[in-house]
C-alpha positions as CSV (number, residue, x, y, z in Angstrom):
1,X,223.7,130.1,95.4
2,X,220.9,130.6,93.2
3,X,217.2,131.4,95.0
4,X,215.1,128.7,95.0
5,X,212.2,128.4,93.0
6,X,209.1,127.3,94.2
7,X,208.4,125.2,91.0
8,X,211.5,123.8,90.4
9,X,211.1,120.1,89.2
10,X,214.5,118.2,88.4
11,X,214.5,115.0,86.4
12,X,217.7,112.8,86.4
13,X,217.3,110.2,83.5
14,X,219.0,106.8,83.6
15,X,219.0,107.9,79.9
16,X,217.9,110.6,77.3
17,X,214.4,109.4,77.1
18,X,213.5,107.4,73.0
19,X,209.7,107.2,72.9
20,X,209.4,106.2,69.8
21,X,211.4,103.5,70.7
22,X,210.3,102.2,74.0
23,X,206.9,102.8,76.9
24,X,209.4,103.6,79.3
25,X,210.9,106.6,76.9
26,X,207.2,107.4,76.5
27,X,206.4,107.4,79.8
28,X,209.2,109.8,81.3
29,X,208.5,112.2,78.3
30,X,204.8,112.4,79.7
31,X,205.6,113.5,83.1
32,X,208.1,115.9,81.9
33,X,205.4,117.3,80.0
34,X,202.9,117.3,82.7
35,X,204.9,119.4,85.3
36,X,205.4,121.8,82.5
37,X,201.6,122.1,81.9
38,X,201.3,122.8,85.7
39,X,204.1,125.4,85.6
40,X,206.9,124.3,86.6
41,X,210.3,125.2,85.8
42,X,211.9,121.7,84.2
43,X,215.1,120.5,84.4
44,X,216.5,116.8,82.4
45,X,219.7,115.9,82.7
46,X,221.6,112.4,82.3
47,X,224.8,111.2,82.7
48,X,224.1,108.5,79.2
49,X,224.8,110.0,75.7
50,X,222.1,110.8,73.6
51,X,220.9,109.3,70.2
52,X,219.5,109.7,67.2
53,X,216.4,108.5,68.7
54,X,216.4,110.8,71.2
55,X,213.3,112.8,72.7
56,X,213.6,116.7,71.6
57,X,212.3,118.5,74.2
58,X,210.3,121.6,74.1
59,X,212.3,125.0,74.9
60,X,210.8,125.2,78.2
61,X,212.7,122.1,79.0
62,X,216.2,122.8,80.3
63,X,218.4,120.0,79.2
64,X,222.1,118.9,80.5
65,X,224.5,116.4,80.0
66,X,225.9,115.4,83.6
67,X,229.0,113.3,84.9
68,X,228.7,110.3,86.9
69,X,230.0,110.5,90.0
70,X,231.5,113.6,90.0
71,X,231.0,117.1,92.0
72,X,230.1,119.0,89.2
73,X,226.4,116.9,90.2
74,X,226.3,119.3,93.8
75,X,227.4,122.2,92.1
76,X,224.6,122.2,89.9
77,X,222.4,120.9,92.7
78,X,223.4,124.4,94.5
79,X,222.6,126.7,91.4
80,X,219.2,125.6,91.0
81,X,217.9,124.6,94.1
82,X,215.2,122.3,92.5
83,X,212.4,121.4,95.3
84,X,211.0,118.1,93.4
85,X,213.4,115.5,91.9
86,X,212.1,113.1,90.4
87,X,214.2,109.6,89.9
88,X,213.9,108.0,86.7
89,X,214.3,104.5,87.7
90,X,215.4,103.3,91.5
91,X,219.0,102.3,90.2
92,X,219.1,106.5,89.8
93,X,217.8,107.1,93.1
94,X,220.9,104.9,94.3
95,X,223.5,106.8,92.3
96,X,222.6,110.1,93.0
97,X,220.2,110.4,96.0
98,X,222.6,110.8,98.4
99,X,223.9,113.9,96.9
100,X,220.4,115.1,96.3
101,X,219.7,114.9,99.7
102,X,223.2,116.2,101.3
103,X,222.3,119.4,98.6
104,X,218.8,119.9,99.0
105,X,217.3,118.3,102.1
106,X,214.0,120.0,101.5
107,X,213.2,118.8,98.3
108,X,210.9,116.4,97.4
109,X,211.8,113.3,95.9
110,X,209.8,111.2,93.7
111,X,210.5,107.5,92.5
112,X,208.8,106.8,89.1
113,X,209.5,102.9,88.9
114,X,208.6,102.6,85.2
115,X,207.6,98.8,86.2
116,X,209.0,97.0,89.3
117,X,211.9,95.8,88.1
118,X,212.6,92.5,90.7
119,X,208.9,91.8,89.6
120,X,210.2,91.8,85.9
121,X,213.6,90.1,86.7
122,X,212.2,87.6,89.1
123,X,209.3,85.8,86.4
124,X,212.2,86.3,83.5
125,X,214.2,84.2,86.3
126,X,211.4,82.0,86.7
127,X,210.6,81.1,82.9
128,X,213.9,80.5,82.0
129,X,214.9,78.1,85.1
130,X,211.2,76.8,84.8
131,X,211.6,77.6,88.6
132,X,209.0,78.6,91.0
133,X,208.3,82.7,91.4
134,X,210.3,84.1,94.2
135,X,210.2,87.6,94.4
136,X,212.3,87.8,97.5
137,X,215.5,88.6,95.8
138,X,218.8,91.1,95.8
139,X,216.8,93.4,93.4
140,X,213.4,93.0,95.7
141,X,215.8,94.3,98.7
142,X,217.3,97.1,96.4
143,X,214.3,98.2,94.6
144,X,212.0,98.1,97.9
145,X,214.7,100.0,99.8
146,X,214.6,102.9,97.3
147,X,210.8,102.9,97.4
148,X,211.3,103.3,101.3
149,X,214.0,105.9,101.1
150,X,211.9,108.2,98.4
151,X,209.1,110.2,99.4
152,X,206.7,109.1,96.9
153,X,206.6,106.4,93.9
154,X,204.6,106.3,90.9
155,X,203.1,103.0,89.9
156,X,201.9,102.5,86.7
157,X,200.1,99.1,87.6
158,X,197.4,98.2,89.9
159,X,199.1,94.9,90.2
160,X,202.5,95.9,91.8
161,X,199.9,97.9,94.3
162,X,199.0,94.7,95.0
163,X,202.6,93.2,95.3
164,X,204.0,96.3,97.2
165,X,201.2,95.9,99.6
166,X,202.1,92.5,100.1
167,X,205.6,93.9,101.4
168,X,203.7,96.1,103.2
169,X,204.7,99.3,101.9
170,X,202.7,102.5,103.2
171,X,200.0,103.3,101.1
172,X,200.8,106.6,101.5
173,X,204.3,106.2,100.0
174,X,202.9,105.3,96.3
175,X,200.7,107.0,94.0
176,X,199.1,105.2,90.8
177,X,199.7,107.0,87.7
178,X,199.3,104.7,84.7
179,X,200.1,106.3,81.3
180,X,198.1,109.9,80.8
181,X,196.7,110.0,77.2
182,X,195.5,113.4,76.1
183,X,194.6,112.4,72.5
184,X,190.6,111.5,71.6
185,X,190.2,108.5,69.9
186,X,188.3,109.3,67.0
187,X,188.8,105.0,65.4
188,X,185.9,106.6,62.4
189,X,188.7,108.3,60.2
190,X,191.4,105.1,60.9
191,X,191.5,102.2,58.4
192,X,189.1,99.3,58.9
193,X,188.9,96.0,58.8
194,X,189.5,95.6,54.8
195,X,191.9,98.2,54.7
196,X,194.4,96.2,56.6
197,X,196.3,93.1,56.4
198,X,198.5,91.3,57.8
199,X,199.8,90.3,61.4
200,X,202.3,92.1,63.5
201,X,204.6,92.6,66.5
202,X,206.2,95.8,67.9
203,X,208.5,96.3,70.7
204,X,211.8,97.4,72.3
205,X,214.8,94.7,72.3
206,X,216.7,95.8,74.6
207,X,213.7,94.9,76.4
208,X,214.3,91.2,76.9
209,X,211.0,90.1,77.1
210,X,210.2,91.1,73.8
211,X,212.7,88.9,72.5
212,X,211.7,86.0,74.0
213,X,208.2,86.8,72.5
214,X,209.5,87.3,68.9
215,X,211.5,83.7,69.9
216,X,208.1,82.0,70.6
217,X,206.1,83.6,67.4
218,X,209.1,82.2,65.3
219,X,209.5,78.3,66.8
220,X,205.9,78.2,67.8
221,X,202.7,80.9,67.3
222,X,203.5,81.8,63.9
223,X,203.7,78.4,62.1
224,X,200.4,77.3,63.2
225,X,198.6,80.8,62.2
226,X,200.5,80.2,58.6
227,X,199.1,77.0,58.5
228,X,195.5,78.3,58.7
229,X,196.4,81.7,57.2
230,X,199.5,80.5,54.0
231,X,199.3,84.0,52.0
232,X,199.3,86.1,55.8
233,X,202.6,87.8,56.8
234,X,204.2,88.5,60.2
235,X,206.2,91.9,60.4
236,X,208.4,92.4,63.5
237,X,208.8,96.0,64.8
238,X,211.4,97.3,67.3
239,X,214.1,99.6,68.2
240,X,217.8,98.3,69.1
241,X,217.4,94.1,67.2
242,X,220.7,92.7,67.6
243,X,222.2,90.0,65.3
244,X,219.6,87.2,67.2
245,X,216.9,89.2,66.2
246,X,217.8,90.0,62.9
247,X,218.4,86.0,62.1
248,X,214.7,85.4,62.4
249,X,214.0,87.0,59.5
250,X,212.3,84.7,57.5
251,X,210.6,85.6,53.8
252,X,209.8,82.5,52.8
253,X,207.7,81.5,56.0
254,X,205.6,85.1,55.6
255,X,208.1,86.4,59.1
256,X,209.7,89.8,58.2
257,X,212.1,91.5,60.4
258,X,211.7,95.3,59.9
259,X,213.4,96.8,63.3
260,X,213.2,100.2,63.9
261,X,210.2,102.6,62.8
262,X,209.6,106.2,63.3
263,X,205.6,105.9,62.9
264,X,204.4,103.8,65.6
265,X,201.0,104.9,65.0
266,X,201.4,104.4,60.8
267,X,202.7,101.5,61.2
268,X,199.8,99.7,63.8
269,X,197.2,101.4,61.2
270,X,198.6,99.5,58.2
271,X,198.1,95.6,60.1
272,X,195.1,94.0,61.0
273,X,196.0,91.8,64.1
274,X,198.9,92.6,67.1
275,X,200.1,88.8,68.0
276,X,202.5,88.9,71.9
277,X,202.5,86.0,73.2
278,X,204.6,87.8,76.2
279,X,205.9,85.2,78.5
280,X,206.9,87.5,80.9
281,X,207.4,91.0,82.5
282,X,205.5,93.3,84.5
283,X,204.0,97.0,84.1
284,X,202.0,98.0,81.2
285,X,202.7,97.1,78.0
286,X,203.0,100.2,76.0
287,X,202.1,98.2,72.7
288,X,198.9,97.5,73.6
289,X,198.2,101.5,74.8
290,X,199.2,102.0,71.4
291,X,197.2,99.4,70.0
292,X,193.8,100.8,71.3
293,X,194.6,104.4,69.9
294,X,195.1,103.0,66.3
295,X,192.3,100.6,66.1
296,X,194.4,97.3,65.9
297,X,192.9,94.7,68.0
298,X,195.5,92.3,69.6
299,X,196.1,88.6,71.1
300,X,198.2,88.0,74.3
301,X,198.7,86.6,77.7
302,X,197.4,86.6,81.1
303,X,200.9,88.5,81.9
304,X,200.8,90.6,78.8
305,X,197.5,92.0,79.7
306,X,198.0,92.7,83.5
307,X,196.5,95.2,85.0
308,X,195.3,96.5,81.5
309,X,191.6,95.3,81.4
310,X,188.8,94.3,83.8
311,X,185.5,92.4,82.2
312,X,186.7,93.4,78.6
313,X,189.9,93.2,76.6
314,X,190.9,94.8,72.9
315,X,190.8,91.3,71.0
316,X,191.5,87.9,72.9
317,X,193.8,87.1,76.1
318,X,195.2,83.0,75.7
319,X,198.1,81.4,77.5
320,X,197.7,78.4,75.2
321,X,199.3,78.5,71.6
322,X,196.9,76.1,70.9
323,X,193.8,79.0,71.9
324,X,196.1,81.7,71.1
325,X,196.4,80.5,67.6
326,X,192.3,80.1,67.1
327,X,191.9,83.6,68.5
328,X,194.3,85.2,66.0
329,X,192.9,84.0,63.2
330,X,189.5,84.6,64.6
331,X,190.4,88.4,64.6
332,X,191.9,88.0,61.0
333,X,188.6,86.4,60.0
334,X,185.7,87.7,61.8
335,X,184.8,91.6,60.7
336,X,182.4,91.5,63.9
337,X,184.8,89.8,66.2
338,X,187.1,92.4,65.3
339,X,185.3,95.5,65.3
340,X,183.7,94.5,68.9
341,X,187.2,94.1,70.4
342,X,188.2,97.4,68.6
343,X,185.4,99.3,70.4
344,X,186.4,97.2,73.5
345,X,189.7,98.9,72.7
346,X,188.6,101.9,73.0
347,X,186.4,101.8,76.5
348,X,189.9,100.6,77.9
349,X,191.7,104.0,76.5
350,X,189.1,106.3,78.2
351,X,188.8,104.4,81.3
352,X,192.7,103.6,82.1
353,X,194.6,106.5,80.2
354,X,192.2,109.6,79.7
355,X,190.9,109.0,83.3
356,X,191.8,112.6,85.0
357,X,191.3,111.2,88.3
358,X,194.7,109.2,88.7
359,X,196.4,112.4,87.4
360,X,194.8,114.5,89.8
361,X,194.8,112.2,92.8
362,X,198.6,113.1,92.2
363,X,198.7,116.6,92.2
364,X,197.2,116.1,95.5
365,X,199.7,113.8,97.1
366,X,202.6,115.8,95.3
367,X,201.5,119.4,96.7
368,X,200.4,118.0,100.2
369,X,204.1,116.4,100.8
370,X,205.4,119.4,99.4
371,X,204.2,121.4,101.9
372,X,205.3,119.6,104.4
373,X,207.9,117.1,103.7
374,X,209.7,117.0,107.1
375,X,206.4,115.5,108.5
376,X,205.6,113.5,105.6
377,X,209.2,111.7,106.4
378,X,208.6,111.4,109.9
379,X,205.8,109.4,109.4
380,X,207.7,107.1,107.3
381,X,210.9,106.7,109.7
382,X,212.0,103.8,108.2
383,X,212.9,105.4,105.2
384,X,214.9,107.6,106.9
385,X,216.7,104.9,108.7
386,X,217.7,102.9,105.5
387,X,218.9,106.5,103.9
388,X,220.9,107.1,106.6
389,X,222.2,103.3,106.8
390,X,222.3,102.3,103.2
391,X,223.4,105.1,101.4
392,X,226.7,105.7,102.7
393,X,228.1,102.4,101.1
394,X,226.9,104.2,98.2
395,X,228.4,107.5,99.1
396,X,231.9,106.4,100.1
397,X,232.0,104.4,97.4
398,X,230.7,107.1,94.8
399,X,233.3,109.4,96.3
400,X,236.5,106.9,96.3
401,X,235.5,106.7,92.2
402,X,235.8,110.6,92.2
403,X,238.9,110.3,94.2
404,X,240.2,107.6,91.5
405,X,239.0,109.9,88.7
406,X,241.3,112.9,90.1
């Protein structure tokens, strides 16, 4: 058995990280590249198959391809002896935390939810069934479990705070880490006002919100922008369209189709206004992040912009198409209008995602429950109970697919 390091971070992806293609790539990618800023010795593997999209980590980064449920997962458990794992995703946590903890009991686990997904799955569930919000649900139960069974979780919204208090979860089992920029905005050398045209949307489609949001600029935002703006365009952005995406393309209505980019940031520069009416989801919304850095203003919903803004917003917030509309071509129009939410854009970035407090209020909780994670647990019993409860379903059943396998 290899000797433990005491920097050892492991990483277990539900897939090889893409972020250029979606926040939640983006957002695994920067915590990899935080605990190698702090030192640590990094390890990534997945069980998925990797892309052309994706992420190409540094050198430090160790990187390997893993089986699903299969031993080989302890064996290299045993050789490195990691002393963090992190989770990327609770569905990960329920595949392989069982084994993490049968192989290295004294490791600290962390939980980085990405965004709560029964939150997410629940208002999807909601919109479509034009049905009341009820977040007490099979993936509340499974989700909430996992939070309890981890030894901290990393929330990227203040709103799930909110909603995990509400379930009472500890305070001390969660940490608040929304994305961590390191770039300055420096919006003089971007392209202004006149340099741009055009409107557009970007986002992931495996991601169904973002369909449903292209769905509603199609059938109902974009014709009555056209009609106030005839010689504007609409370009759709996004990694994965499938066929249903792909048949909104329409020239002749000023709605273009593009699909995947490899510039995020060239492509935001080149357009004047981001349009998302989102209808649903949860988290951060990693468009918007983007937006702010590359000085394109944007108009979206109450839900798009949660937990993104306080008094101020980048552009306009309308849950009306009738508002929404007026707003977007406000911004298209009004030079002022649109500089003033640019700048707004810009207090948001520094306040939210260059804020070095959130990053090192975690560095705090990670070191204090790594020095003492037996006591940390204790104080969170529960947990322990529903590991030692819950998990072996998972176990046993884990193991009689090995047994299968053989």
């Amino acid at each position: 058995m290899m000797q433990s390091s005491t920097n050892h971070v492991l990483f277990i992806g539900l897939v090889w990280p893409e972020p250029t293609s979606s926040a939640a790539g983006y957002r695994i990618v920067q915590l990899v590249n935080l605990f190698v800023e702090r030192g640590y010795q990094v390890t990534f593997v997945s069980a998925a198959q990797k892309t052309e999209r994706s992420y190409h980590f540094p050198k430090e980064v160790k990187q390997i391809n893993i089986l699903l449920n299969n031993e080989t997962f302890d064996e290299l458990l045993l050789s490195i002896c990691p002393n963090i794992v992190v989770y990327d995703r609770f569905m990960i946590e329920e595949q392989y935390g069982w084994r993490v903890r049968k192989n290295c009991p004294k490791a600290l686990t962390i939980l980085d939810t990405e965004d709560l997904h029964f939150v997410r799955k629940a208002r999807e569930e909601s919109y479509k069934k034009n049905t009341p919000l009820n977040l007490h649900t099979t993936e509340a139960k499974r989700e909430l479990a996992s939070i309890l069974r981890t030894d901290v979780s990393l929330l990227i919204s203040f709103e799930e705070m909110k909603i995990l208090a509400d379930f009472k979860i500890p305070p001390s089992k969660i940490v608040w880490l929304p994305f961590v920029e390191r770039d300055n905005l420096n919006l003089i050398n971007l392209p202004g006002f006149h340099e741009r045209q055009d409107f557009c949307f970007i986002g992931n489609f495996i991601h169904e919100p973002n369909y449903q949001t292209v769905k509603l600029l199609k059938s109902t935002y974009w014709p009555c922008i056209r009609k106030k703006k005839p010689k504007a365009n609409l370009y759709i952005y996004g990694s994965y369209p499938t066929q249903k995406v792909w048949n909104l393309h329409q020239p002749k209505d000023g709605f273009y189709v593009i699909g995947a980019v490899d510039d995020v940031n060239e492509v935001l520069q080149k357009h004047r206004v981001l349009i998302a009416p989102i209808p649903f989801g949860a988290g951060i919304k990693g468009k918007f992040v983007d937006g702010c850095k590359n000085k394109i203003p944007n108009v979206t919903t109450q839900v798009g912009a949660e937990a993104m803004f306080d008094e101020y917003w980048n552009g306009a917030i309308a849950n009306q198409p009738e508002d929404f509309c007026n707003y977007a071509v406000k911004l298209y129009e009004d030079e002022n209008f649109w500089n003033e939410s640019v700048l707004n854009g810009e207090k948001l970035y520094a306040k939210y995602y260059q804020n070095s407090i959130y990053l090192d209020n975690f560095w705090q909780v990670v070191d204090a429950i790594k020095a003492n994670v037996e006591s940390h647990r204790n104080k969170h019993f529960l947990g322990e109970i529903l590991f030692y409860e819950q998990l072996q379903a998972t176990k046993y059943f884990s193991l009689w697919i090995t047994e299968k396998n053989k």
